[in-house]
Structures are given as structure tokens and as C-alpha cells.
C-alpha positions as CSV (number, residue, x, y, z in Angstrom):
1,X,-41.8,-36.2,154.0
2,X,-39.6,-38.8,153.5
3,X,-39.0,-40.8,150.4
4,X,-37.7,-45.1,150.3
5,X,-37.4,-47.1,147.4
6,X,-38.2,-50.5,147.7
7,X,-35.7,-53.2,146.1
8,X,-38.2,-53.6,143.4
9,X,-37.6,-50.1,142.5
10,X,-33.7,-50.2,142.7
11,X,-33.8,-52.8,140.6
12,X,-36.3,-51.3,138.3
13,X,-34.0,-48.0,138.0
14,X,-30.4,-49.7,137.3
15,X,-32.3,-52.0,134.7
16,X,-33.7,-49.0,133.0
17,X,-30.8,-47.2,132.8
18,X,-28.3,-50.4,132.0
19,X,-31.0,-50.9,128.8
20,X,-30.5,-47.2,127.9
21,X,-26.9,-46.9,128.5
22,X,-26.3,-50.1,126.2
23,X,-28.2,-47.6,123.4
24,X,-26.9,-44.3,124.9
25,X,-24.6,-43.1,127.8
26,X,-25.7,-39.7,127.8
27,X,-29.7,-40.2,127.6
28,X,-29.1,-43.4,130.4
29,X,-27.9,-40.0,132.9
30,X,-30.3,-37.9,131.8
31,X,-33.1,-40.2,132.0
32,X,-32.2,-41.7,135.5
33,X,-31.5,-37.7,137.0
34,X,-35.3,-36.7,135.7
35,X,-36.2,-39.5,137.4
36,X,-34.8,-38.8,140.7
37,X,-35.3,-35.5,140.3
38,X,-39.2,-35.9,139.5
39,X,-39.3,-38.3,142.3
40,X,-38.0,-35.9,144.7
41,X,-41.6,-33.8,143.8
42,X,-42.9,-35.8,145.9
43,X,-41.8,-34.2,149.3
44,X,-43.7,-31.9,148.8
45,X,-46.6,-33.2,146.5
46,X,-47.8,-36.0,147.5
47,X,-50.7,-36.5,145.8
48,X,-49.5,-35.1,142.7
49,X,-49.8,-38.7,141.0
50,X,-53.1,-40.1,139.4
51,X,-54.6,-43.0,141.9
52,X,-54.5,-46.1,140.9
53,X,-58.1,-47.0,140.8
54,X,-57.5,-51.0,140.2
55,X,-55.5,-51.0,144.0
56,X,-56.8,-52.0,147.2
57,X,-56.2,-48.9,148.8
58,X,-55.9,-46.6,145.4
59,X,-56.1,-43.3,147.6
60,X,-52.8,-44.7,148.7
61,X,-51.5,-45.8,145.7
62,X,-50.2,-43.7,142.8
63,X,-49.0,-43.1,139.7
64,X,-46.7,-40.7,138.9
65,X,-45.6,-39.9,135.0
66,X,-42.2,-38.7,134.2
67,X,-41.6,-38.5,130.3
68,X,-42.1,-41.4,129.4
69,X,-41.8,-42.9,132.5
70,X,-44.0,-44.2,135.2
71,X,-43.1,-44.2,139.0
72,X,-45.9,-46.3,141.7
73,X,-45.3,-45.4,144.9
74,X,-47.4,-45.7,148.1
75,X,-48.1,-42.8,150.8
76,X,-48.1,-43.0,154.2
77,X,-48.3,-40.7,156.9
78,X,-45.0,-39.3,157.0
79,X,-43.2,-41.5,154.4
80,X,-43.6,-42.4,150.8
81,X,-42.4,-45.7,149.4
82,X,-41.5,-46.0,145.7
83,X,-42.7,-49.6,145.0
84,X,-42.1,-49.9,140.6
85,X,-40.5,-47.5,137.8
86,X,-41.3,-48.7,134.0
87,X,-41.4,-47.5,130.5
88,X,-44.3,-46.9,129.0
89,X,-43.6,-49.1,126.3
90,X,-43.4,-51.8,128.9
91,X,-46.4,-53.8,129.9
92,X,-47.1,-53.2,133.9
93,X,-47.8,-57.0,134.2
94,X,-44.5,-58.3,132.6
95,X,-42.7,-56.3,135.5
């Protein structure tokens, strides 16, 4: 299974960890490596996120928490795409 990001999620990642690093070097790492490295899961779970019942497709669409982290990705045959990544203390629409 292969796993994209979508620019939305780049950007999502750098600004998460720019906002930590400005607070903490060490936890900005930390935090962006349990990321990827929760993300990377995925190959070979796929369905290891919650759906995202509000979706048009939410058997496609997933959640997937990390800490306190969220990850939405979508599944496809042979590919997931990472679409968002947020705090939870962010609010989903505001992204």
C-alpha cells in the first residue's frame, strides 16, 4: 500500500511543527516523527482509523488519532492519500 500526502497535509505538518518548535525544539521532532511514524501504520492497516460518518464516501474516509493528533486520509485501492493533520485543540472547520 502506498501512502501520498496531499499539499494540504504538507502544509498542515510543517505548520504544526513550526508552532511547536517556536515553544519547543525537542517535542516539534518528537511530535512530527510519531506522526510519520503512526502514519506509516497505515500500510498495513488501512482501516485502522474511525470513518468519518459526516463524508460522502465515510467508508473511504478516515480518521486516524495520534496523541493528540488527528490525521484524515482517504483509501483507495492500492493507495492512501493523507488529505489534513490537526490538533485536537484546533477546530476541524478553521483548517
Amino acid at each position: 500500500m502506498k501512502i501520498s500526502f496531499t499539499p494540504e497535509a504538507v502544509a498542515d505538518l510543517s505548520r504544526l511543527r513550526i508552532f511547536i518548535e517556536s515553544k519547543n525544539p525537542i517535542a516539534a521532532q518528537r511530535i512530527a516523527n510519531e506522526l510519520l511514524k503512526g502514519i506509516e501504520k497505515l500500510k498495513a492497516f488501512p482501516e485502522i482509523g474511525l470513518k468519518v460518518i459526516r463524508a460522502p464516501q465515510p467508508h473511504l474516509i478516515r480518521d486516524l488519532f495520534i496523541g493528540n493528533y488527528t490525521v484524515r486520509y482517504l483509501m483507495n485501492d492500492n493507495e492512501i492519500y493523507i488529505l489534513r493533520m490537526w490538533h485536537g485543540k484546533e477546530i476541524e472547520k478553521d483548517l
